[in-house]
PDB file of N, CA, C and O in Angstrom:
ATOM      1  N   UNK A   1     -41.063 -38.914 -60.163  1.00  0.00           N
ATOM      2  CA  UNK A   1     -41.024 -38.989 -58.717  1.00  0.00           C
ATOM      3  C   UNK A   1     -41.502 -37.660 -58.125  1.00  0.00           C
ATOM      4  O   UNK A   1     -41.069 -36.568 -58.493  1.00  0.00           O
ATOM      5  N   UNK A   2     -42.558 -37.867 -57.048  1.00  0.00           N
ATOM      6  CA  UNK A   2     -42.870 -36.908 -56.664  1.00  0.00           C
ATOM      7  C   UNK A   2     -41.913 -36.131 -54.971  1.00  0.00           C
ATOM      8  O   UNK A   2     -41.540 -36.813 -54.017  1.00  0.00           O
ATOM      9  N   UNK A   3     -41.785 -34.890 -55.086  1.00  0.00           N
ATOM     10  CA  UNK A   3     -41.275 -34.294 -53.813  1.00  0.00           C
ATOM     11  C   UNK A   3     -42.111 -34.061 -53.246  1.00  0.00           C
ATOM     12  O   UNK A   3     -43.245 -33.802 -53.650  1.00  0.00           O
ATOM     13  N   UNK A   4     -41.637 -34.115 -51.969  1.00  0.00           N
ATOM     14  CA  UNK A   4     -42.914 -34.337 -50.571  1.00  0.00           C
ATOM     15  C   UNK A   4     -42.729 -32.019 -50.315  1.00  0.00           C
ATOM     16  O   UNK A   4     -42.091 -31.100 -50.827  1.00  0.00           O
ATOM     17  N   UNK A   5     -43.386 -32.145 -49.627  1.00  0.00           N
ATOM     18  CA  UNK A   5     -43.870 -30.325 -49.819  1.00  0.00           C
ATOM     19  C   UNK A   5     -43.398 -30.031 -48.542  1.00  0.00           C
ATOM     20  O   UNK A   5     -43.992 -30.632 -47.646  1.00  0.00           O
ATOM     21  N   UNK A   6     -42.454 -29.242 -48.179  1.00  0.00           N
ATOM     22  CA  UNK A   6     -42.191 -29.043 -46.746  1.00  0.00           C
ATOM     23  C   UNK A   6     -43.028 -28.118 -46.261  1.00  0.00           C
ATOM     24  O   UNK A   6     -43.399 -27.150 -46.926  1.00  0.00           O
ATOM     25  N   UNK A   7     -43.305 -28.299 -45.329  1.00  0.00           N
ATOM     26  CA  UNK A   7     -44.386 -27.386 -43.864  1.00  0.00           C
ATOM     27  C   UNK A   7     -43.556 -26.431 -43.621  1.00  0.00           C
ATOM     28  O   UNK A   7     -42.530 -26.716 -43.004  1.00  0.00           O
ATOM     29  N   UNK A   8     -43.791 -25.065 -44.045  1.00  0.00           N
ATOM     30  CA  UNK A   8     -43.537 -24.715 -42.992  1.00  0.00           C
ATOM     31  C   UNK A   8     -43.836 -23.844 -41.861  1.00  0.00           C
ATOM     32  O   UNK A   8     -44.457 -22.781 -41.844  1.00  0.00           O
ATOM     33  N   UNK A   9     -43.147 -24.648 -40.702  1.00  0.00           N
ATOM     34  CA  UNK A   9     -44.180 -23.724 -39.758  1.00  0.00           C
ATOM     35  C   UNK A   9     -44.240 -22.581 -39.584  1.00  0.00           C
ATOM     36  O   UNK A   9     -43.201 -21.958 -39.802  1.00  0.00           O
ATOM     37  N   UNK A  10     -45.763 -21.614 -39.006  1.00  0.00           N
ATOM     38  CA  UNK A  10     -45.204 -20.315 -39.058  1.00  0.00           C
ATOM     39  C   UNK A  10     -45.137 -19.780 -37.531  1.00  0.00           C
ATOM     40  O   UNK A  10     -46.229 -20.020 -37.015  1.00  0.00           O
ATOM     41  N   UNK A  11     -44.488 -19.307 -36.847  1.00  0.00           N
ATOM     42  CA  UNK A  11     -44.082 -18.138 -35.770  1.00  0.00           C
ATOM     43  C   UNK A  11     -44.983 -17.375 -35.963  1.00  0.00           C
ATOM     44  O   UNK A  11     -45.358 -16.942 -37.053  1.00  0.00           O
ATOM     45  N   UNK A  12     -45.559 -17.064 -34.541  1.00  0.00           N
ATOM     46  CA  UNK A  12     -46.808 -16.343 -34.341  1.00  0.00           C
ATOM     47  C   UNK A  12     -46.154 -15.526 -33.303  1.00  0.00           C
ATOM     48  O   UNK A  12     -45.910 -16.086 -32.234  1.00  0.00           O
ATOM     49  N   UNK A  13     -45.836 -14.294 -33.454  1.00  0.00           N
ATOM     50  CA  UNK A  13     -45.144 -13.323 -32.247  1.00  0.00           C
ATOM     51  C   UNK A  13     -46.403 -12.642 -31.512  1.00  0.00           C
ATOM     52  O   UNK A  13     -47.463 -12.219 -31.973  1.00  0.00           O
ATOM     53  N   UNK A  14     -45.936 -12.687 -30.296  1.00  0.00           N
ATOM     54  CA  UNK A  14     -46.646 -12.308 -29.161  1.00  0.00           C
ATOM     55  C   UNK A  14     -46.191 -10.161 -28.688  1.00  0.00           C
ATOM     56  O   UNK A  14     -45.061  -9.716 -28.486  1.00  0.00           O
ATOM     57  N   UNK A  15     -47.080  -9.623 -28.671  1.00  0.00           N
ATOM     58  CA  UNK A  15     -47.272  -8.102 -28.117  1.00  0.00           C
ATOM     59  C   UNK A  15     -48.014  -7.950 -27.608  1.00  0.00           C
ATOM     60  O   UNK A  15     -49.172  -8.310 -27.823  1.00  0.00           O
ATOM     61  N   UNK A  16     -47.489  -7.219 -26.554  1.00  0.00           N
ATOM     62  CA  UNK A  16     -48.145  -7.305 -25.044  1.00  0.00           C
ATOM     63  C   UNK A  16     -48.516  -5.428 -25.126  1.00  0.00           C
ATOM     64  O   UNK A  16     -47.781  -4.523 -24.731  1.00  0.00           O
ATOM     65  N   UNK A  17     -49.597  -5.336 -25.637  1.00  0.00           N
ATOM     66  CA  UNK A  17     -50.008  -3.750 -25.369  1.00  0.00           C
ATOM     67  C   UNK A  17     -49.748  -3.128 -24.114  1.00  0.00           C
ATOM     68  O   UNK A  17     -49.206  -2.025 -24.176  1.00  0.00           O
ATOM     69  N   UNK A  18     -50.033  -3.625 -22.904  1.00  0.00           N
ATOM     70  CA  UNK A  18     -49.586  -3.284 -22.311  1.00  0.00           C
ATOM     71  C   UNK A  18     -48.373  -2.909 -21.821  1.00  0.00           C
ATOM     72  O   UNK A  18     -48.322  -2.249 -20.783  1.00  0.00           O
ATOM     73  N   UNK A  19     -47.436  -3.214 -22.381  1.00  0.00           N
ATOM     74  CA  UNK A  19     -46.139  -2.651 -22.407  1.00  0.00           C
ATOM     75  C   UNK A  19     -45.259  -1.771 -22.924  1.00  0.00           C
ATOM     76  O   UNK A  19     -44.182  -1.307 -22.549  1.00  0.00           O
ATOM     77  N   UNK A  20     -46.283  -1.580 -24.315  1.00  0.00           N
ATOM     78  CA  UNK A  20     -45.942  -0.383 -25.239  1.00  0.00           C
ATOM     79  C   UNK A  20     -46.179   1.363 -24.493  1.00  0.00           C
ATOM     80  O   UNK A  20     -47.040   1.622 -23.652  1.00  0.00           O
ATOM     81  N   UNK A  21     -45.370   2.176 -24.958  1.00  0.00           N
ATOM     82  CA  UNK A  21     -45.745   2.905 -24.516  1.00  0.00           C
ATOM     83  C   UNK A  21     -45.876   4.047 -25.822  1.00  0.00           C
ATOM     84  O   UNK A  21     -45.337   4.015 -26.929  1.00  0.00           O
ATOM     85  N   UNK A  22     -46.646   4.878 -25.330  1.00  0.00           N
ATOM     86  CA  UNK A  22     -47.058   6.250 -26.297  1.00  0.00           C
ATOM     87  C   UNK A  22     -48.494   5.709 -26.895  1.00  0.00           C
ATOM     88  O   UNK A  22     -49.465   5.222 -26.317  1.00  0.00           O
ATOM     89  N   UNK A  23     -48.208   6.024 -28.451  1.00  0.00           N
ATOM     90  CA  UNK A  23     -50.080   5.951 -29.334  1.00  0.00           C
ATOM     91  C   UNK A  23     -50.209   4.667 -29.229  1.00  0.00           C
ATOM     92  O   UNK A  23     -51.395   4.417 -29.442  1.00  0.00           O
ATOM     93  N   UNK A  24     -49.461   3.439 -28.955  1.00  0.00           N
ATOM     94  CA  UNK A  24     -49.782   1.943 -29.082  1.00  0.00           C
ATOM     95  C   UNK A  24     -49.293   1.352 -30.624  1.00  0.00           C
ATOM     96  O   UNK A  24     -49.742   0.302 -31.085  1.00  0.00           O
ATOM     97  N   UNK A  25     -48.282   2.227 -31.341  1.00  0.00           N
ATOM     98  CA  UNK A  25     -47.365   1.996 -32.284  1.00  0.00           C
ATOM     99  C   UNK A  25     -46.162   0.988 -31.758  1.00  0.00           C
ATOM    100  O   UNK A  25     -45.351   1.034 -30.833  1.00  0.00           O
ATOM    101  N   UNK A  26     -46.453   0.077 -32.792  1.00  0.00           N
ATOM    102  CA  UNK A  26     -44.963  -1.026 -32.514  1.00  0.00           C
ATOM    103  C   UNK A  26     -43.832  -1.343 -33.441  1.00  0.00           C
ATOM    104  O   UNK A  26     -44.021  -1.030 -34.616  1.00  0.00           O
ATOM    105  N   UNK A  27     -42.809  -1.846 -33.166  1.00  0.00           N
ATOM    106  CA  UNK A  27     -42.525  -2.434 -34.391  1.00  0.00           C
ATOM    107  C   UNK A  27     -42.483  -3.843 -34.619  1.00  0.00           C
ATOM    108  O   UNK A  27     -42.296  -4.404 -33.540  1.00  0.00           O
ATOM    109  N   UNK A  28     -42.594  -4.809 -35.741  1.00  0.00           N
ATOM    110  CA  UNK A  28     -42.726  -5.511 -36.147  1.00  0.00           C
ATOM    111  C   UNK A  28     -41.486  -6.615 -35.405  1.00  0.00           C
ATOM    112  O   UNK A  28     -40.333  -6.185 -35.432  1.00  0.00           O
ATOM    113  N   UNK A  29     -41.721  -8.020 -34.753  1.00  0.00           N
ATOM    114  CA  UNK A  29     -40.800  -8.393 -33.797  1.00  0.00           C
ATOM    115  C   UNK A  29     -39.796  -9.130 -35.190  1.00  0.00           C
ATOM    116  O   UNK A  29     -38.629  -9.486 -35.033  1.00  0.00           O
ATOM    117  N   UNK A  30     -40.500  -9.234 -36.409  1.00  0.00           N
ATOM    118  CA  UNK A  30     -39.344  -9.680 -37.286  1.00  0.00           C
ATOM    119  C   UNK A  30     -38.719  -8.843 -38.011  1.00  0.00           C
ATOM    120  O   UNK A  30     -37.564  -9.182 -38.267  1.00  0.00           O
ATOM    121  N   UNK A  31     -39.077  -7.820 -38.460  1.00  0.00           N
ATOM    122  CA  UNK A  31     -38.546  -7.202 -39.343  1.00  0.00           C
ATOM    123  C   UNK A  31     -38.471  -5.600 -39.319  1.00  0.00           C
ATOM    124  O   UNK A  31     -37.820  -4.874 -40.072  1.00  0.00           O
ATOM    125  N   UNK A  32     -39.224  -5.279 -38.363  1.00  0.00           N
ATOM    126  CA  UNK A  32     -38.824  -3.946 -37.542  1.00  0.00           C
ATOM    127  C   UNK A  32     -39.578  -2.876 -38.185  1.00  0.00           C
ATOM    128  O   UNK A  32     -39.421  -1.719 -37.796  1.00  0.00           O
ATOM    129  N   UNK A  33     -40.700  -3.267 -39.511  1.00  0.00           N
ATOM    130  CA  UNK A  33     -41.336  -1.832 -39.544  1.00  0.00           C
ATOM    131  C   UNK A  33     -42.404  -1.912 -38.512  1.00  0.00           C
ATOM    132  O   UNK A  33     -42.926  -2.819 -37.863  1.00  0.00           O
ATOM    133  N   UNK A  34     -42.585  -0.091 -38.640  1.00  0.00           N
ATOM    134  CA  UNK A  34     -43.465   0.260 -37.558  1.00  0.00           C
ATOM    135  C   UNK A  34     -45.097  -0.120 -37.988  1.00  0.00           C
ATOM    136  O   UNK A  34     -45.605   0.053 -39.096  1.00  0.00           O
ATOM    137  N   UNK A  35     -45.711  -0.656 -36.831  1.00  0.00           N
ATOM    138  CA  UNK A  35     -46.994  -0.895 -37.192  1.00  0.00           C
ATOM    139  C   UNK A  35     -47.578   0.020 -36.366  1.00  0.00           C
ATOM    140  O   UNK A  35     -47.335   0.084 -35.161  1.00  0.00           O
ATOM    141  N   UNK A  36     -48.365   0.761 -36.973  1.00  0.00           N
ATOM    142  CA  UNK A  36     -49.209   1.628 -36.167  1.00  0.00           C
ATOM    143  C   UNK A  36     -51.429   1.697 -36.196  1.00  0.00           C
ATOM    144  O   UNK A  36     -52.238   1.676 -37.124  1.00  0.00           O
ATOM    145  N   UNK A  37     -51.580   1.780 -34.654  1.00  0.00           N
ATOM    146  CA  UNK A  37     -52.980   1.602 -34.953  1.00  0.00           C
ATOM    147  C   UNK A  37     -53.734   2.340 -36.009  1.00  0.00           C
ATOM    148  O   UNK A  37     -54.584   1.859 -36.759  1.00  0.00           O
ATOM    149  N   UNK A  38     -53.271   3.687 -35.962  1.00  0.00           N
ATOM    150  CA  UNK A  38     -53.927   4.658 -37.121  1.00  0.00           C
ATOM    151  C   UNK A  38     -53.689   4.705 -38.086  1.00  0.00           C
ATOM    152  O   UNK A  38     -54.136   5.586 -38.821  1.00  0.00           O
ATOM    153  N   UNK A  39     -52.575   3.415 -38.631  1.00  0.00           N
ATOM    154  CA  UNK A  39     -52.618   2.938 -40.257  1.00  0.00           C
ATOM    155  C   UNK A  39     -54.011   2.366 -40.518  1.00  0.00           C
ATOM    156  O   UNK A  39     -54.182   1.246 -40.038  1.00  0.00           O
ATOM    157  N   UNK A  40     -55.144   2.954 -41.243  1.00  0.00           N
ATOM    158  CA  UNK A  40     -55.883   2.073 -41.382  1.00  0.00           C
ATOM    159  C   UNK A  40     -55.765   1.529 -43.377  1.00  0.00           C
ATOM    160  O   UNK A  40     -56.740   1.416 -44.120  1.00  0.00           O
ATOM    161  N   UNK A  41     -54.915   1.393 -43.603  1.00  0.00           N
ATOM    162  CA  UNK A  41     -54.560   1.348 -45.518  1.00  0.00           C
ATOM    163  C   UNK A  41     -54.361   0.111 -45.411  1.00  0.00           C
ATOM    164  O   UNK A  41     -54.419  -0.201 -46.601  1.00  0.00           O
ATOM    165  N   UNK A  42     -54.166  -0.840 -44.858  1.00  0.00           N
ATOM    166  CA  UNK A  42     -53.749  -2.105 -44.624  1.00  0.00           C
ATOM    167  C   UNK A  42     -52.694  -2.051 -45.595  1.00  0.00           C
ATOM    168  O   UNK A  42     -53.172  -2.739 -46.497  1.00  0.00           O
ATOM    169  N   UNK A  43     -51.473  -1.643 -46.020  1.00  0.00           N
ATOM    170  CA  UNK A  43     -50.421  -1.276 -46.734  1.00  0.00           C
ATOM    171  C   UNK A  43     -49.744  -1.828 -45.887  1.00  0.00           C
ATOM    172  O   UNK A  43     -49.151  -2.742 -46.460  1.00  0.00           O
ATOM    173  N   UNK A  44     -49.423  -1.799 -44.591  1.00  0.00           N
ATOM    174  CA  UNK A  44     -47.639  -2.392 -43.897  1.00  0.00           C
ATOM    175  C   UNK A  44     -48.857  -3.444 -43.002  1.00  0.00           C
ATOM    176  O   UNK A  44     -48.090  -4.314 -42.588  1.00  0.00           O
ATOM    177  N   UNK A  45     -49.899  -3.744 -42.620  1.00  0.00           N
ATOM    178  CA  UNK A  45     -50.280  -4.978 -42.144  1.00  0.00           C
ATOM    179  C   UNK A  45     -51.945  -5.358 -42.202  1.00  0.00           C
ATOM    180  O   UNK A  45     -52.706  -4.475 -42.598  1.00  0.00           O
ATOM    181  N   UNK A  46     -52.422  -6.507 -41.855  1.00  0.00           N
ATOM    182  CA  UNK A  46     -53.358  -6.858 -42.387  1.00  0.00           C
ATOM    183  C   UNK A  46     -54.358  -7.653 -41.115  1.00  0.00           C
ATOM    184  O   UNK A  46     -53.976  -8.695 -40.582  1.00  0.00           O
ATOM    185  N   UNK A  47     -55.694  -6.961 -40.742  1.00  0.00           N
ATOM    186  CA  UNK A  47     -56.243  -7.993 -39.367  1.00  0.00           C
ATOM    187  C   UNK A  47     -56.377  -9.206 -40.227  1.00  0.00           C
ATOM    188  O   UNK A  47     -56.657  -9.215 -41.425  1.00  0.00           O
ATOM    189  N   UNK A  48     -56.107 -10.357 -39.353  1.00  0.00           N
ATOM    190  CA  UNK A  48     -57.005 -11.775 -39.985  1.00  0.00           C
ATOM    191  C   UNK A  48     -57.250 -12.370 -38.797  1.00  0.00           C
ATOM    192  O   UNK A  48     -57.539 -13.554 -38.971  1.00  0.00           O
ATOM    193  N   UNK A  49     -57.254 -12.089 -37.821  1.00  0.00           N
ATOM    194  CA  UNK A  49     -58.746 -12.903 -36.900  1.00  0.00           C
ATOM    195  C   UNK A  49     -58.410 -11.554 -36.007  1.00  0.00           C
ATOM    196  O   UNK A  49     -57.532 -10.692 -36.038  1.00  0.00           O
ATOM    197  N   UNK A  50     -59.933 -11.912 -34.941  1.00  0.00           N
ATOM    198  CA  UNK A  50     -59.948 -11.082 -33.509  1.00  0.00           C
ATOM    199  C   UNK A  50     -60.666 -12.181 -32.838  1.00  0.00           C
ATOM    200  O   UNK A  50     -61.278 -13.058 -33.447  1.00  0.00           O
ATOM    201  N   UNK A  51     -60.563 -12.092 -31.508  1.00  0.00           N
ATOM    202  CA  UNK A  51     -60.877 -12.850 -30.435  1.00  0.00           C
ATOM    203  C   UNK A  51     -61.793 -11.927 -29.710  1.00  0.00           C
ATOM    204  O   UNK A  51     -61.476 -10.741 -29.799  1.00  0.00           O
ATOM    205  N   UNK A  52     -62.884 -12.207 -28.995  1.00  0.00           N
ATOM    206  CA  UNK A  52     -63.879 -11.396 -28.169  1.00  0.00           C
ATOM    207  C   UNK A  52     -64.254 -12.671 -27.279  1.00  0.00           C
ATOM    208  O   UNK A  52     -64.625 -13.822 -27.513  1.00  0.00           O
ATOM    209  N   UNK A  53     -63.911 -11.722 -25.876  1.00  0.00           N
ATOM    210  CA  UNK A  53     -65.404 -12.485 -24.653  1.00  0.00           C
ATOM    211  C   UNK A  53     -66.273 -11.149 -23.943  1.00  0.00           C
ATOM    212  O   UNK A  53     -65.882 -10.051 -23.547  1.00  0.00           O
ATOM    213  N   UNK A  54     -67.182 -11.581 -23.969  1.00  0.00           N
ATOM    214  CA  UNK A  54     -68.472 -10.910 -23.522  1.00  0.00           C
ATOM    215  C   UNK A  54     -68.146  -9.661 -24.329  1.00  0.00           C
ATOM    216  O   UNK A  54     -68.077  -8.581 -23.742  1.00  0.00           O
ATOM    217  N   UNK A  55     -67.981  -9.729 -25.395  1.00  0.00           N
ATOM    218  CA  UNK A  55     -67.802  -8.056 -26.444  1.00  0.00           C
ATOM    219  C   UNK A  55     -67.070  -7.527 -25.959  1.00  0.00           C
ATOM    220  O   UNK A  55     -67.331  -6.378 -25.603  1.00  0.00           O
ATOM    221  N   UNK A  56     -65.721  -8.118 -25.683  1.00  0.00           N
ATOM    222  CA  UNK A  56     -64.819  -7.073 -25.139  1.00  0.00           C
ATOM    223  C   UNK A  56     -63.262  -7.562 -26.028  1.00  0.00           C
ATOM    224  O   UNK A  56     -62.836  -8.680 -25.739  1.00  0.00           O
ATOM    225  N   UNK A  57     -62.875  -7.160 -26.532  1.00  0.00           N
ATOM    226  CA  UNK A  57     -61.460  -7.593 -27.727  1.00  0.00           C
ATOM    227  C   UNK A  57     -60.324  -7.952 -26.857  1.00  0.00           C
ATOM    228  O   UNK A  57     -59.533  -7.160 -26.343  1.00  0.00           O
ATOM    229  N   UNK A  58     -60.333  -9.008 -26.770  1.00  0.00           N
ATOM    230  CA  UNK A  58     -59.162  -9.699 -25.583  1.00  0.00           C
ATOM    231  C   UNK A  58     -57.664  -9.757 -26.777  1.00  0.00           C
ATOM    232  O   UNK A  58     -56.547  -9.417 -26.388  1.00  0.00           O
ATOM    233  N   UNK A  59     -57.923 -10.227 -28.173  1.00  0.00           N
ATOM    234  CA  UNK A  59     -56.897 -10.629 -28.338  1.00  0.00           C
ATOM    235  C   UNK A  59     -57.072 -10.321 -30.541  1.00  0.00           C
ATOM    236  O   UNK A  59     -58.067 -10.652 -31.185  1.00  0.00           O
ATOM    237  N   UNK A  60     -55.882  -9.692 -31.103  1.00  0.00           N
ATOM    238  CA  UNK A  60     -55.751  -9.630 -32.198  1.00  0.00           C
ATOM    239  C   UNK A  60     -54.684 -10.012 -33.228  1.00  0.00           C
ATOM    240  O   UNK A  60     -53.491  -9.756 -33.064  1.00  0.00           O
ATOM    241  N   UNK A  61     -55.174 -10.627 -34.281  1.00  0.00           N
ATOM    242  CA  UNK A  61     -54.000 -11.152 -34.693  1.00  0.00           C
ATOM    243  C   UNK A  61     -53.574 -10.596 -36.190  1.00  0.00           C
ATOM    244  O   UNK A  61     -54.440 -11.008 -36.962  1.00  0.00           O
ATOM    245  N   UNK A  62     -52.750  -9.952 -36.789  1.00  0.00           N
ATOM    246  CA  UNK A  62     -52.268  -8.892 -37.624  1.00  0.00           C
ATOM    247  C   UNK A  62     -51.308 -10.037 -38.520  1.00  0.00           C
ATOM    248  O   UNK A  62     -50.944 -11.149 -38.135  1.00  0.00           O
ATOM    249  N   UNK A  63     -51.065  -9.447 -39.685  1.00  0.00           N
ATOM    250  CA  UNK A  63     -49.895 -10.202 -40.771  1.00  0.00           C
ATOM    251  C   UNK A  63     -49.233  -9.016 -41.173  1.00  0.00           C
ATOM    252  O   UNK A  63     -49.813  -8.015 -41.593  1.00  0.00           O
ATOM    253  N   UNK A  64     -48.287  -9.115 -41.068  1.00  0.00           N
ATOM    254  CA  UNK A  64     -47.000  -7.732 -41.574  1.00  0.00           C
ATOM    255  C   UNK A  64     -46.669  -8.169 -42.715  1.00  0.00           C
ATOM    256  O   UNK A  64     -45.839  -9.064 -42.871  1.00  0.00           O
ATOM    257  N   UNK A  65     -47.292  -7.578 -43.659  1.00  0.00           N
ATOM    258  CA  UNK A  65     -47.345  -7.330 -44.905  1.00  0.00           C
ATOM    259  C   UNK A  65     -45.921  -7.204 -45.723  1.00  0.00           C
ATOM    260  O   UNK A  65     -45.921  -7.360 -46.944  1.00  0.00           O
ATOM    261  N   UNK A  66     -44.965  -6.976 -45.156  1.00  0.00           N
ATOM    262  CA  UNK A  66     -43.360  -6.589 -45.527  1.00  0.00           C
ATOM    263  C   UNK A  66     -42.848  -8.051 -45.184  1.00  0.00           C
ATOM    264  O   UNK A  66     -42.365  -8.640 -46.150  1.00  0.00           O
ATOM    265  N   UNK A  67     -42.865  -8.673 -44.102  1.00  0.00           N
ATOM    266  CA  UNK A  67     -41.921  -9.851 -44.185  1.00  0.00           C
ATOM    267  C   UNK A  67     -42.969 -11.339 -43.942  1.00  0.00           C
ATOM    268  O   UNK A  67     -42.542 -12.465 -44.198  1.00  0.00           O
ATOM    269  N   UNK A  68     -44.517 -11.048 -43.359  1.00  0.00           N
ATOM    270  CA  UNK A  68     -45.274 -12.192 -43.962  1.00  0.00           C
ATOM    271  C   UNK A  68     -45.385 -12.767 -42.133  1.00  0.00           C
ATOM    272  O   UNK A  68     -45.936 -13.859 -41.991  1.00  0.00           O
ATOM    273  N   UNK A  69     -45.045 -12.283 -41.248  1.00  0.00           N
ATOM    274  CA  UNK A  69     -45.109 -12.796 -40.044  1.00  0.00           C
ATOM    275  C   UNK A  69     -46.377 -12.156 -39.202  1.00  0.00           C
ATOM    276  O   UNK A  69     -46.942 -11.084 -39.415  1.00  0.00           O
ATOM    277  N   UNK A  70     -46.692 -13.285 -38.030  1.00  0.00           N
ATOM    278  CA  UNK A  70     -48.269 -13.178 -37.842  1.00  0.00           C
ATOM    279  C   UNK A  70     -47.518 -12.825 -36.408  1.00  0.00           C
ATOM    280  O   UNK A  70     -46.488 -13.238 -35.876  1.00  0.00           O
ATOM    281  N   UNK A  71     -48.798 -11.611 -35.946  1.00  0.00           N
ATOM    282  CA  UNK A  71     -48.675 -10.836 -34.437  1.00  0.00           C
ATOM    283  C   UNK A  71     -49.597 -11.025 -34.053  1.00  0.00           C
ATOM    284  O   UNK A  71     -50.669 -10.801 -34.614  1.00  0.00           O
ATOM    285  N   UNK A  72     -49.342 -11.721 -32.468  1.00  0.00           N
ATOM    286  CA  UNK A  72     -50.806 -11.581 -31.882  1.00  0.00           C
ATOM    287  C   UNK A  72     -50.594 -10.761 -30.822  1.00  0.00           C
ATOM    288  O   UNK A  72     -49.681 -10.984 -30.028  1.00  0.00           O
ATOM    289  N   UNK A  73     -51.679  -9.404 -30.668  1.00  0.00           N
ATOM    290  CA  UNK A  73     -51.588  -8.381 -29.687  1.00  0.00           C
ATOM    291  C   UNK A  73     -52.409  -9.019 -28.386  1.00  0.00           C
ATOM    292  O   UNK A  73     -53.417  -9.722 -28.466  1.00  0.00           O
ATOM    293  N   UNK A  74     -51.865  -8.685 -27.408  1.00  0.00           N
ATOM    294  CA  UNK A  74     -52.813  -9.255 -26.180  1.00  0.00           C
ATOM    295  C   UNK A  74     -52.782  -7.919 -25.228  1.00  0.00           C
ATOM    296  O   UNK A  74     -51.802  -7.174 -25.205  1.00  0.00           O
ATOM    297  N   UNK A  75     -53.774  -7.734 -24.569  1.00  0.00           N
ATOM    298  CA  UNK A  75     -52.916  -6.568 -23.471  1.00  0.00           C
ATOM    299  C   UNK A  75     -54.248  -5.553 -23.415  1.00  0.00           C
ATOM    300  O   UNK A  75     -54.308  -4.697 -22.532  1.00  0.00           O
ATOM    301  N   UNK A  76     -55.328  -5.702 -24.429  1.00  0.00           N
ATOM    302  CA  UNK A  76     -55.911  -4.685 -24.413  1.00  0.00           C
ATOM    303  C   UNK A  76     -56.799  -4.606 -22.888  1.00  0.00           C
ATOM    304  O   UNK A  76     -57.199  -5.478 -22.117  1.00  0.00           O
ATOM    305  N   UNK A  77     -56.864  -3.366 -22.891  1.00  0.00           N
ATOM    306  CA  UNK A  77     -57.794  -2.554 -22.021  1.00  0.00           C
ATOM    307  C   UNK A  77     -59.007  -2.546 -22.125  1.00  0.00           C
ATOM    308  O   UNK A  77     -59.428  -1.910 -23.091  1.00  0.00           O
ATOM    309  N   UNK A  78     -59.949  -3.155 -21.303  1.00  0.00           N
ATOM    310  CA  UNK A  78     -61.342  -2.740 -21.040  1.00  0.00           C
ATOM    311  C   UNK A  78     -62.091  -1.933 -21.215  1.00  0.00           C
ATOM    312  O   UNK A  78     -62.076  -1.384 -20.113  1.00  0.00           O
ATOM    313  N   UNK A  79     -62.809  -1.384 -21.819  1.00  0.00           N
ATOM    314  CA  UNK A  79     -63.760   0.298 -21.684  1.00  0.00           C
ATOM    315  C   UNK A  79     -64.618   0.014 -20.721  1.00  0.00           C
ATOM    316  O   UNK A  79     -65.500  -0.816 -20.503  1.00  0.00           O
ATOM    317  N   UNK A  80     -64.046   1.075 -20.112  1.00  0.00           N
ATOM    318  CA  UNK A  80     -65.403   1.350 -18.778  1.00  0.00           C
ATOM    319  C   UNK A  80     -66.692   1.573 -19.104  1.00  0.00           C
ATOM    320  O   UNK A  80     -66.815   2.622 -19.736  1.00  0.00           O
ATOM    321  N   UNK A  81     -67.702   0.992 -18.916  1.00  0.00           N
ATOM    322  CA  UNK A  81     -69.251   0.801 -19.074  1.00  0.00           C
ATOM    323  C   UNK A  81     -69.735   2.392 -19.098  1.00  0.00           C
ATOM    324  O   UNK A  81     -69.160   3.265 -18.447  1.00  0.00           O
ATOM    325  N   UNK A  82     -70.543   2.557 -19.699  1.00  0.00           N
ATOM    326  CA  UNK A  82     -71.045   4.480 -19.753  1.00  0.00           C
ATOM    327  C   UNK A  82     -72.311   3.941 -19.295  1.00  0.00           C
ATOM    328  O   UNK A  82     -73.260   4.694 -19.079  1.00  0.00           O
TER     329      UNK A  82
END
């Protein structure tokens, strides 16, 4: 007899950059390590998608490597045109 495979779903936590304050270091909404932008070792988290309109990074989505939960950052800032 076969067992049926449970789903399960995953929780996608929402960070609002704009609300952070200082270097844009957070912590993790499940499990509380710090994720920071200038980790670039992918050791405590991991990009797996980005979102762009008109080349501008609206939206990123990270995996925290310690407890396996997916962040999506929203909030970013525009660069002013040079």
């Amino acid at each position: 007899m076969m067992k049926k495979a449970t789903a399960k779903k995953s929780l996608i936590y929402t960070v609002d950059l704009t609300k952070i304050d200082g270097d844009g270091a957070f912590p993790c909404p499940k499990c509380g390590v710090i994720i920071s932008p200038d980790d670039e070792t992918e050791e405590i988290y991991q990009i797996i998608d980005t979102r762009t309109k008109n080349n501008e990074l609206i939206e990123l989505v990270l995996l925290c490597k310690k407890c396996g939960s997916k962040i999506k950052l929203v909030g970013f800032i525009p660069q002013p045109e040079s």
